[in-house]
TORROKE-841865 format. One record per residue (C-alpha): residue in three letters; y, x, z. Coordinates in Angstrom, 1 decimal, decimal comma. Last residue first. Example, Ala and Ser with C-alpha at 12.3 -4.5 7.8 and 13.67 -1.06 7.14 Angstrom:
aa  y  x  z
SER  -1,1  13,7  7,1
ALA  -4,5  12,3  7,8
This chain:
aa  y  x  z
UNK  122,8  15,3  -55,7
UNK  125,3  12,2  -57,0
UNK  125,1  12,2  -60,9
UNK  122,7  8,8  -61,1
UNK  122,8  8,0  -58,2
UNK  118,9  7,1  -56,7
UNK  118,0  10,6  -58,3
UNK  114,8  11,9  -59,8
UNK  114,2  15,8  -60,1
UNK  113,0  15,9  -57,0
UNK  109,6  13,9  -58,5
UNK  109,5  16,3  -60,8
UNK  111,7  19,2  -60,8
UNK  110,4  21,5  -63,7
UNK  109,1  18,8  -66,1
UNK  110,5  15,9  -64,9
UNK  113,6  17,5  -65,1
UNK  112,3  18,9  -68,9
UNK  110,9  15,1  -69,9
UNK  114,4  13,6  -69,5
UNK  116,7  16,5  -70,9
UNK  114,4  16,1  -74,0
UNK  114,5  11,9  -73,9
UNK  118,3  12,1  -73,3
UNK  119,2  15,5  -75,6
UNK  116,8  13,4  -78,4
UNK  118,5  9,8  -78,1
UNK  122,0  11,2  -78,3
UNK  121,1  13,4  -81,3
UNK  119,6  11,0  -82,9
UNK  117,2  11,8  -86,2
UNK  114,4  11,6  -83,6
UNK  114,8  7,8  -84,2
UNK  115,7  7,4  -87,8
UNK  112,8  9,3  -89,0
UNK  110,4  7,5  -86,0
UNK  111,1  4,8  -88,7
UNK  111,2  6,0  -91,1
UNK  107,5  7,5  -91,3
UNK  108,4  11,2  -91,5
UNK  109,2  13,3  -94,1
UNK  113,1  12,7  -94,0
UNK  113,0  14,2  -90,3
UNK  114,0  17,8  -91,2
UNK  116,9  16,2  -92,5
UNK  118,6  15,4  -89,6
UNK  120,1  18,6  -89,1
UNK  123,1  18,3  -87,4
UNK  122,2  15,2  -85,1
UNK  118,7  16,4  -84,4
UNK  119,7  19,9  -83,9
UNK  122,6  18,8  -81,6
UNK  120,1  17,3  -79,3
UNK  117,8  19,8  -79,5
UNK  120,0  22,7  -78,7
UNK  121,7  20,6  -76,2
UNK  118,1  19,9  -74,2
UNK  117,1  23,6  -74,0
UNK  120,5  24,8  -72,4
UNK  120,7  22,2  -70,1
UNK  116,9  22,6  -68,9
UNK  116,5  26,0  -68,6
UNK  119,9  26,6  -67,1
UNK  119,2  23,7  -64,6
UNK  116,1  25,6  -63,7
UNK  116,6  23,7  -60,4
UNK  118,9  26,2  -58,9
UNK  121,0  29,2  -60,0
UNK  122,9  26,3  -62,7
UNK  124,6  25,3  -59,7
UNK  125,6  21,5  -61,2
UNK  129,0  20,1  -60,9
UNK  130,2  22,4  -63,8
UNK  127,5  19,9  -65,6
UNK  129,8  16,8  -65,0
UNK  133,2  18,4  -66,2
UNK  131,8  19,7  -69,4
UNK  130,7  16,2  -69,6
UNK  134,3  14,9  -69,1
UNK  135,9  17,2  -71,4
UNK  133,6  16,4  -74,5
UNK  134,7  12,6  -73,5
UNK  138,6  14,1  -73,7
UNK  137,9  15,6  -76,8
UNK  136,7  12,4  -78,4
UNK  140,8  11,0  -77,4
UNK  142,2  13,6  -79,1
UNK  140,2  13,9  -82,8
UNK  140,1  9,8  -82,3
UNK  144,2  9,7  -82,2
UNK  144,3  12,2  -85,4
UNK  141,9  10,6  -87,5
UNK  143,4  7,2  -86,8
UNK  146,2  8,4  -89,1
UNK  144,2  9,9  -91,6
UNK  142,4  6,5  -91,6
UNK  145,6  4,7  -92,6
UNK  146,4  1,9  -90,3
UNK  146,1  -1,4  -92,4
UNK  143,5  -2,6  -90,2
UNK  145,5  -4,3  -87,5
UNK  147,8  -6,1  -90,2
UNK  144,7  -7,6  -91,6
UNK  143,3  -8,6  -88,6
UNK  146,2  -10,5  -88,2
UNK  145,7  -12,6  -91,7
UNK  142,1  -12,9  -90,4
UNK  143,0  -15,4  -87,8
UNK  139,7  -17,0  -85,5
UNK  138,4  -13,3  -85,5
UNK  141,7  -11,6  -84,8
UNK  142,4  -14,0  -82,0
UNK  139,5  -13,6  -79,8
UNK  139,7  -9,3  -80,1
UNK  143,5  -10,0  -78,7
UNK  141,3  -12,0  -75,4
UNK  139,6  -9,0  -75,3
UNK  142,4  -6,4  -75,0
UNK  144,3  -8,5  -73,0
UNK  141,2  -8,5  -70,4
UNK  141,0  -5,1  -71,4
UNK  145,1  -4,4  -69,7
UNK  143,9  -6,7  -66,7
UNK  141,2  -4,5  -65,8
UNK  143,6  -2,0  -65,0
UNK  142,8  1,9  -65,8
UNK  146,3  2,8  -66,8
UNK  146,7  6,9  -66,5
UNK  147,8  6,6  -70,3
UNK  145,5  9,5  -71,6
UNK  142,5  8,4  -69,0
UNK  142,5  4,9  -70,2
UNK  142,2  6,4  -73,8
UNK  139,3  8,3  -73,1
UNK  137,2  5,0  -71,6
UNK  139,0  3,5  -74,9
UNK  137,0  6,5  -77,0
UNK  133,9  5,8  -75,0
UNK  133,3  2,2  -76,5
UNK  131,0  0,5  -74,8
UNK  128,5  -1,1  -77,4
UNK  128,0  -4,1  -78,8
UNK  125,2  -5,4  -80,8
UNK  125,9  -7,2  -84,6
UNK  127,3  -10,6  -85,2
UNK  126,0  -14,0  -86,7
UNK  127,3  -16,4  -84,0
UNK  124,3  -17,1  -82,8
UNK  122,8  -13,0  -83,2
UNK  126,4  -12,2  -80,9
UNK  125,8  -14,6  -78,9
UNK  122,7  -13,3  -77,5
UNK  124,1  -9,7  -77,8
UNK  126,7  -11,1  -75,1
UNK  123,7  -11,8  -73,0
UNK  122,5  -8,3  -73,3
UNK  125,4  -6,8  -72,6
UNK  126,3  -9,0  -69,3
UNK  122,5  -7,8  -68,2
UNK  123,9  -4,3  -69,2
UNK  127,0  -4,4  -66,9
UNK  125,1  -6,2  -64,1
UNK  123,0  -2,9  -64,3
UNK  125,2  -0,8  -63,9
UNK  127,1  -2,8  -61,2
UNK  123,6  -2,5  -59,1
UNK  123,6  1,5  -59,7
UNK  126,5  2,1  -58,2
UNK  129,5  3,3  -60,1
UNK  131,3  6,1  -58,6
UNK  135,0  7,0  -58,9
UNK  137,1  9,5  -59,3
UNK  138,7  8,1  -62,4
UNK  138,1  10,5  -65,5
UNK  134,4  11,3  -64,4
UNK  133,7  7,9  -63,1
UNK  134,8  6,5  -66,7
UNK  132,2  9,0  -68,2
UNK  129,5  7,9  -66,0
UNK  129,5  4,4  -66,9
UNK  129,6  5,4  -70,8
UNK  126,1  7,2  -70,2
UNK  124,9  4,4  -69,0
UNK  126,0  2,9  -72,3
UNK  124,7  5,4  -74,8
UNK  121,1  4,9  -72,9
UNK  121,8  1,1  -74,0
UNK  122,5  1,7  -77,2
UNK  118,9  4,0  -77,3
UNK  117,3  0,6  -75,4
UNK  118,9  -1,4  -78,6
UNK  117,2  0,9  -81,3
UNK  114,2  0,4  -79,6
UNK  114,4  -3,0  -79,4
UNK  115,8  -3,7  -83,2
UNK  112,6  -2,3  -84,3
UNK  110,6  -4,2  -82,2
UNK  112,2  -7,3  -83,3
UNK  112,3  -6,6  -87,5
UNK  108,4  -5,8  -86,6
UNK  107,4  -9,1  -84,9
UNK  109,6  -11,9  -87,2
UNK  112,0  -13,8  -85,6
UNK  114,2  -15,7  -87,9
UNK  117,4  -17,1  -87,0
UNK  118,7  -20,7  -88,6
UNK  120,7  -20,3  -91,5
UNK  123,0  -17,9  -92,6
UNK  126,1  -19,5  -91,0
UNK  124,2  -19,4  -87,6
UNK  127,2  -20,3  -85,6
UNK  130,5  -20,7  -87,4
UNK  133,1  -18,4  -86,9
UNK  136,3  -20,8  -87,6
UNK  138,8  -19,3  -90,1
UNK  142,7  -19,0  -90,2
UNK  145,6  -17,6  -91,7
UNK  143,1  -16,2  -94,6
UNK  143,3  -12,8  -95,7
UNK  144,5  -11,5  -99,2
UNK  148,1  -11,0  -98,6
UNK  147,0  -8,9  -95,6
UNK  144,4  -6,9  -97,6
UNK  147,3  -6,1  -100,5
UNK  149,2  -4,8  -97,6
UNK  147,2  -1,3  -98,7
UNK  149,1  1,4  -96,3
UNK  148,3  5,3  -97,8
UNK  151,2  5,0  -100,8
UNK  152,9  8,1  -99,4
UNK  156,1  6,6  -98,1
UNK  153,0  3,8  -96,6
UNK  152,0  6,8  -94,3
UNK  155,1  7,5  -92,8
UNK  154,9  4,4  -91,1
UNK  151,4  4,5  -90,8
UNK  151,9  7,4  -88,6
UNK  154,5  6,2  -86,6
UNK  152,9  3,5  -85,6
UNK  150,0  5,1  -84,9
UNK  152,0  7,7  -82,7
UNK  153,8  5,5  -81,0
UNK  150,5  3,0  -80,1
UNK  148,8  6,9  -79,1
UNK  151,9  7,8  -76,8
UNK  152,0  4,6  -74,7
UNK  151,5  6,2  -71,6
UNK  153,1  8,9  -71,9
UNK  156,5  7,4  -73,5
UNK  156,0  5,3  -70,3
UNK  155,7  8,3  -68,1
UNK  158,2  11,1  -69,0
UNK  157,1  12,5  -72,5
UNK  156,7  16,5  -72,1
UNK  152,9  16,8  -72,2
UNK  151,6  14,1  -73,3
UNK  154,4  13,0  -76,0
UNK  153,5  16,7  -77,3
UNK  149,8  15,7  -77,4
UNK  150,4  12,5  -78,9
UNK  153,0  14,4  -81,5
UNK  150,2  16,7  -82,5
UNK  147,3  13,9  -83,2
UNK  149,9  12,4  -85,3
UNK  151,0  15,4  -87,0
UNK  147,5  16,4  -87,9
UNK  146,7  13,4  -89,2
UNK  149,6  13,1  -91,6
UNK  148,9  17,1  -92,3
UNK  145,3  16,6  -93,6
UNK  146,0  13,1  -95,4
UNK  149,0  14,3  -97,5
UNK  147,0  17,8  -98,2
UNK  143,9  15,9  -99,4
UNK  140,6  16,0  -97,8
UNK  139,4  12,7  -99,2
UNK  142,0  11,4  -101,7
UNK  139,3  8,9  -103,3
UNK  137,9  8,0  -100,1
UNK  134,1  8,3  -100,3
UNK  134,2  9,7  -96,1
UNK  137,7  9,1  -94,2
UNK  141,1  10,5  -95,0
UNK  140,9  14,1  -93,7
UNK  142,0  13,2  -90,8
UNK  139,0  10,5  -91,1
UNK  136,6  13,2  -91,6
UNK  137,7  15,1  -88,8
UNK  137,5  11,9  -86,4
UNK  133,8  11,7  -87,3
UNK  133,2  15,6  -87,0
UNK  134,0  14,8  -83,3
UNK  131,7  12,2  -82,5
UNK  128,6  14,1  -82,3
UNK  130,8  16,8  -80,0
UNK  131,8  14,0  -77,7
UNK  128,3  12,3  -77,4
UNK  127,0  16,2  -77,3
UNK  128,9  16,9  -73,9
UNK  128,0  13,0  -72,5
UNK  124,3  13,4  -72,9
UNK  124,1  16,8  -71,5
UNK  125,9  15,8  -68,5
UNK  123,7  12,8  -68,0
UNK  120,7  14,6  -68,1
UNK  121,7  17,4  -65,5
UNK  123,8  14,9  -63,6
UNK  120,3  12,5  -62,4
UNK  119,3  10,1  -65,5
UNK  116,0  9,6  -64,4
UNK  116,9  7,3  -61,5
UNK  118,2  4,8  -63,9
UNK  115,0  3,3  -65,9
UNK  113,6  2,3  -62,2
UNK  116,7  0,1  -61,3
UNK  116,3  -1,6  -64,8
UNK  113,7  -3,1  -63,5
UNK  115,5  -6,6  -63,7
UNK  117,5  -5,3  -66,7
UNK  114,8  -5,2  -68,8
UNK  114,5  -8,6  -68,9
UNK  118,0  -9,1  -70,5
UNK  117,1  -6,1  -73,1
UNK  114,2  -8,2  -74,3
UNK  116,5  -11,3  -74,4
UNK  118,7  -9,1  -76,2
UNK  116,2  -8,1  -78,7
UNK  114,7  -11,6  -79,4
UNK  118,7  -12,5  -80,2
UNK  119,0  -9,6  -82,4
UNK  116,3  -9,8  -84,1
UNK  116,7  -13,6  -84,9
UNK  120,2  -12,1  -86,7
UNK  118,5  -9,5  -88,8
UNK  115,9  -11,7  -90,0
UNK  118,0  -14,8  -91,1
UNK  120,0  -11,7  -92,6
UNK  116,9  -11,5  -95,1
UNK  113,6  -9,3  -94,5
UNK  113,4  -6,9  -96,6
UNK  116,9  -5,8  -97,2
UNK  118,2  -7,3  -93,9
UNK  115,6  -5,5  -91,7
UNK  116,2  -1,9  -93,2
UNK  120,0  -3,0  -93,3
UNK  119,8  -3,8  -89,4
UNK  117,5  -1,0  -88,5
UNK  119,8  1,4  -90,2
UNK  122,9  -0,1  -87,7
UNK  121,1  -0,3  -84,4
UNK  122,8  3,1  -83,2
UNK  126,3  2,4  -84,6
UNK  127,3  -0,5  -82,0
UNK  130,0  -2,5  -82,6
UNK  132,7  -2,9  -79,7
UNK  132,9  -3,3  -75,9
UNK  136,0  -2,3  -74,2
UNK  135,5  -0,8  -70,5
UNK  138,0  -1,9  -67,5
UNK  134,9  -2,5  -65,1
UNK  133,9  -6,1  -63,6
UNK  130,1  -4,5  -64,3
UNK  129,1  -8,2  -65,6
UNK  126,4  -10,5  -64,8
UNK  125,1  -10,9  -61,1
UNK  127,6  -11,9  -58,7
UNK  129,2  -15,0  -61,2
UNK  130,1  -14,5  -64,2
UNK  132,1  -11,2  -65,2
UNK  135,7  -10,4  -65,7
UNK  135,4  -7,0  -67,2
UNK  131,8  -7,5  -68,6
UNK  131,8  -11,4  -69,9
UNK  135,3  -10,5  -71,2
UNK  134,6  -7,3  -73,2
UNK  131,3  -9,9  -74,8
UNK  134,0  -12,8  -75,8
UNK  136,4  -10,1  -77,4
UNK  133,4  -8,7  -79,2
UNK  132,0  -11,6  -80,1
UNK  135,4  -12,8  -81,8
UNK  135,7  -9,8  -83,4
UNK  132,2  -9,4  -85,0
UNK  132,3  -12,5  -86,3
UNK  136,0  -12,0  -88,0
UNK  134,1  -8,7  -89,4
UNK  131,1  -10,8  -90,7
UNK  133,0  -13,5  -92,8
UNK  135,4  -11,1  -94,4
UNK  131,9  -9,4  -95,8
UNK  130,8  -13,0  -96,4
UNK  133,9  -13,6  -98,6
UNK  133,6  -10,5  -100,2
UNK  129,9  -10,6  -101,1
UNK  126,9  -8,8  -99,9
UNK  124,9  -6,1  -101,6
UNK  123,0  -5,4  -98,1
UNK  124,2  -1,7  -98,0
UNK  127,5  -3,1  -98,5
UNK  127,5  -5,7  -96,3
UNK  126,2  -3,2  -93,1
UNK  128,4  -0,4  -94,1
UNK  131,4  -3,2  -93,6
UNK  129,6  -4,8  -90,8
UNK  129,2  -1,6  -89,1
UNK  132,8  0,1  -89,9
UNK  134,8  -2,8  -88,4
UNK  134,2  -2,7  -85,1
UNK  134,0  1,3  -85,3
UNK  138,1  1,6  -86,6
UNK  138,9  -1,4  -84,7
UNK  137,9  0,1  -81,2
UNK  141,2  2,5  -80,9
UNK  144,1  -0,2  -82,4
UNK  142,8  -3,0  -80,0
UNK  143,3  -0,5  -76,8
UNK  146,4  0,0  -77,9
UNK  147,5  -3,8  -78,1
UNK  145,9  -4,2  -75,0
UNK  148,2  -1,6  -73,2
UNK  151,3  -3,2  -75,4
UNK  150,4  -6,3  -74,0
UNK  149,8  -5,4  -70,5
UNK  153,1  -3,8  -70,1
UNK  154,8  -7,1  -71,4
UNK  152,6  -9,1  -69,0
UNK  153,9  -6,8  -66,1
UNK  150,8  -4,7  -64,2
UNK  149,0  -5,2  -61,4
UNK  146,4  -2,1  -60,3
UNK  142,6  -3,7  -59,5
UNK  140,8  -1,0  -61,3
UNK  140,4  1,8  -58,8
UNK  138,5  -0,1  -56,5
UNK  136,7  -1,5  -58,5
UNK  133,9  1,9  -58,9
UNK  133,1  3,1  -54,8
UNK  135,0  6,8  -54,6
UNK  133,9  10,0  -55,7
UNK  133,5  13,2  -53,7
UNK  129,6  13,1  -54,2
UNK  128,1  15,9  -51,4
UNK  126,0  18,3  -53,4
């Protein structure tokens, strides 16, 4: 099938006012703070870690994040960065490995780990060429479809208030985050463009407005936080790098990085265009060397966060410009923790209903990628069909794995990582070598 896309950047480049840009950034901000902040919150209190250190790791993990979505948009030099309008955040998938490492191990541990990983992942990326061609439409499809289905029950739970809340599933929480989610998808359809476009910021606005009637804002946090704090490079001491904590953080890394590619293709889906593989792969080298920072300055791996890829196509603004806000935003929040503060107040009931929207619109986009295949040809049905009932198996019903060593457990436990490695090994299977494509959902 002839690709119908066009080449990635050019797409991008659309000048915007400052003002416009802010509140675009602004938005952007709102979406990745709910995951930025989750992993270094699960991550301290799994490791038994104070208050002040906990307040420590977020304003860490917001600087490098800011610092890592500016490496990628705007790049350095011709061979590090993607220059693509994605927002890079805390990554889920290396999270047990981190609290594994940390608890027997030390956070000296965790942190060397991540810098041996990234400069694993950095090397990769030289023959990184090779990994790409097996991730033809077929596979990529399959991965995107279950990424928004895996995320979905993630946004329910926070409409319903958000998992170990004390008024989890409540009436208050349930219709707040319904009427958010409603009034975005109202403002879509009958708002003229700018209330379109900036239909999420209005309706988390509104929402936590409404919210704090009901007692759901805590501005006890903001009271709390510091004005200002410097993120100091190896506050823990200096990194360790022990064998097992690095090989363990690898492979959970190389699964992040699967999650990324996939990423690539989602913002082609929703913006006719076509990455090549060579700005792929200056994405993940740009990754990789943000991950590098990240372990200095005592942070956790990035990922690209697919609900701001969704959120570009809800406001039909896909500058770079509008990230580069975004990032430089991220900056500030980690050098002053009293704004943070402000940013996080949003109740989760509220952010419920904008993720609920915005992980549809990823579901939508591989739906979109495997109604390009002709399922009549290339045992595509085989194939497809097979690799989704595995991968939502394994992210459903993780269970079966508890008897396993743990960690293979937390591996095959993945949903993402088993409807890659499944859709994978069946191409190769029943296509072989035709299976294998140069582009990775061009046939």
């Amino acid at each position: 099938m002839k690709s119908d896309h066009t080449p990635a950047g050019d797409a991008f480049g659309e000048k915007i006012s400052l003002g416009k840009n802010i509140i675009l950034g602004l938005q952007h901000l709102l979406v990745m703070c709910p995951g930025t902040i989750a992993v270094p919150l699960i991550m301290a209190s799994a490791l038994e870690l104070d208050a002040e250190t906990t307040a420590f790791l977020i304003s860490a993990n917001f600087l490098t994040s800011g610092i890592l979505t500016l490496i990628h948009v705007l790049g350095i030099g011709s061979h590090v960065g993607a220059k693509l309008p994605i927002i890079l955040g805390s990554s889920f998938a290396p999270l047990a490995p981190m609290i594994v490492i940390g608890q027997n191990y030390g956070l000296a541990a965790v942190f060397g780990s991540i810098i041996a990983s990234a400069i694993a992942i950095f090397i990769l990326t030289f023959f990184m060429d090779k990994v790409l061609v097996l991730f033809p439409r077929n596979v990529i499809g399959c991965f995107v479809a279950l990424m928004g289905i895996s995320l979905a029950p993630t946004a329910i739970r926070d409409l319903a208030g958000g998992p170990g809340a004390p008024d989890f599933g409540s009436v208050e929480n349930i219709i707040l985050g319904t009427l958010v989610m409603v009034s975005i998808l109202l403002m879509q359809r009958f708002g003229n463009s700018f209330i379109s476009a900036f239909s999420l910021l209005i309706g988390i606005v509104a929402g936590t407005v409404i919210g704090s009637f009901f007692g759901m804002v805590n501005f006890a946090s903001v009271e709390q936080a510091k004005w200002f704090q410097m993120v100091t490079p190896f506050r823990f001491g200096a990194p360790e790098f022990k064998l097992v904590p690095i090989a363990l953080m690898t492979v959970f890394c190389i699964i992040n990085i699967i999650q990324c590619i996939g990423v690539y293709s989602v913002l082609d889906e929703i913006s006719g265009t076509e990455t090549p593989n060579e700005q792929r792969i200056n994405g993940i080298r740009a990754q990789s060397i943000g991950q590098m920072i990240s372990g200095v300055f005592n942070s956790v791996p990035s990922t690209m966060f697919n609900e701001n890829i969704s959120l570009l196509d809800l406001t039909k603004v896909k500058s770079r410009s509008v990230i580069v806000t975004s990032g430089i935003m991220m900056i500030a929040l980690g050098i002053f923790p009293k704004f943070s503060a402000v940013v996080t107040m949003v109740p989760k009931s509220v952010l419920g209903g904008v993720t609920l929207v915005l992980f549809g619109i990823i579901t939508a986009s591989g739906i979109s990628m495997l109604s390009g295949l002709d399922f009549s040809k290339d045992n595509n049905f085989t194939i497809v069909g097979t690799s989704l009932a595995i991968g939502v198996g394994g992210n459903f019903a993780s269970e079966i794995f508890t008897q396993l060593p743990s960690t293979l457990s937390m591996i095959l436990s993945n949903g993402l990582f088993m409807v890659s490695i499944s859709a994978i090994l069946l191409n190769l299977l029943f296509n072989g070598k035709k299976g294998l494509s140069r582009k990775s959902l061009s046939d």
